[in-house]
C-alpha positions in Angstrom: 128.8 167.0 134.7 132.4 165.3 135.1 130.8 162.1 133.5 129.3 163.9 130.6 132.8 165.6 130.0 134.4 162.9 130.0 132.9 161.3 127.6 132.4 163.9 125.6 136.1 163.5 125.2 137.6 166.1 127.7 138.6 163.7 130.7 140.1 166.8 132.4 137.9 170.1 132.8 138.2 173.4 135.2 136.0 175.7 136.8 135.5 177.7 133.4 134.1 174.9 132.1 132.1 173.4 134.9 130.5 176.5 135.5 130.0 177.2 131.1 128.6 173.5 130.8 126.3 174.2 134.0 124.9 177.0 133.0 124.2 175.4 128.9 122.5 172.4 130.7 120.6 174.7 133.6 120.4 177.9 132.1 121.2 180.1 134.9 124.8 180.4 135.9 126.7 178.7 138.9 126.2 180.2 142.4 127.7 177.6 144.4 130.5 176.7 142.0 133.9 177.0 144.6 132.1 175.3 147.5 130.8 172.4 145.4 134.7 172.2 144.3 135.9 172.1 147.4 132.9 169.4 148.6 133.6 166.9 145.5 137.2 167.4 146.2 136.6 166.4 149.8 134.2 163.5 148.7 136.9 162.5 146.4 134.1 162.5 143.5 137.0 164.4 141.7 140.0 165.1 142.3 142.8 168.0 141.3 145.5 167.4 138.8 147.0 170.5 138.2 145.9 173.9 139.4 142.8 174.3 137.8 142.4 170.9 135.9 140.3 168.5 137.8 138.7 165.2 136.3 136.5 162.5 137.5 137.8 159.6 140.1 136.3 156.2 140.4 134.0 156.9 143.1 132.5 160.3 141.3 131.9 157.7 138.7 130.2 155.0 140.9 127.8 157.6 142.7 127.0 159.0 139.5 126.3 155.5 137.7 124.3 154.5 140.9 122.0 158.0 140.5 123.5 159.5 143.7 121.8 156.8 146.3 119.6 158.0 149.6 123.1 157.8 151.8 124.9 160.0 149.1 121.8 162.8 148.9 121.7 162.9 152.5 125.4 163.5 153.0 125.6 166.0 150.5 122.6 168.4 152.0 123.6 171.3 154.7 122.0 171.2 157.9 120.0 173.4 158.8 120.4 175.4 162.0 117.8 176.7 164.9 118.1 179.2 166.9 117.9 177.4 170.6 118.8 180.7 172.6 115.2 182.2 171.7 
């Protein structure tokens, strides 16, 4: 959705209007909205520039333009956990 804002001309977006965008586009609202944050933060897909401004860095752009390749879906998925004690 970073790509799309930015070139929609707004290069620099926050929560408010990841999660108003995602829920135009998907229509159904956000559940997962701080933890994908903090994951694309971490992945360095985008990165902060002010408290709640964030914007799109050259890898989000890459993994994006590439259409989020096998090794990038994989990474991206939680693991699931089993219960070994019965």
């Amino acid at each position: 959705m970073a790509v799309y804002l930015e070139q929609q001309g707004s290069p620099v977006f926050s929560k408010t209007q990841y999660r108003e965008y995602f829920k135009e586009v998907r229509h159904k609202p956000s559940t997962n909205a701080p933890s994908d944050f903090q994951w694309a933060l971490d992945a360095n897909w985008i990165s902060r520039i002010a408290d709640d401004e964030y914007k799109i860095t050259a890898i989000g752009k890459k993994v994006v333009s590439e259409k989020f390749p096998n090794t990038v879906k994989g990474s991206t998925r939680r693991k699931k956990t089993t219960n070994l004690e019965g």
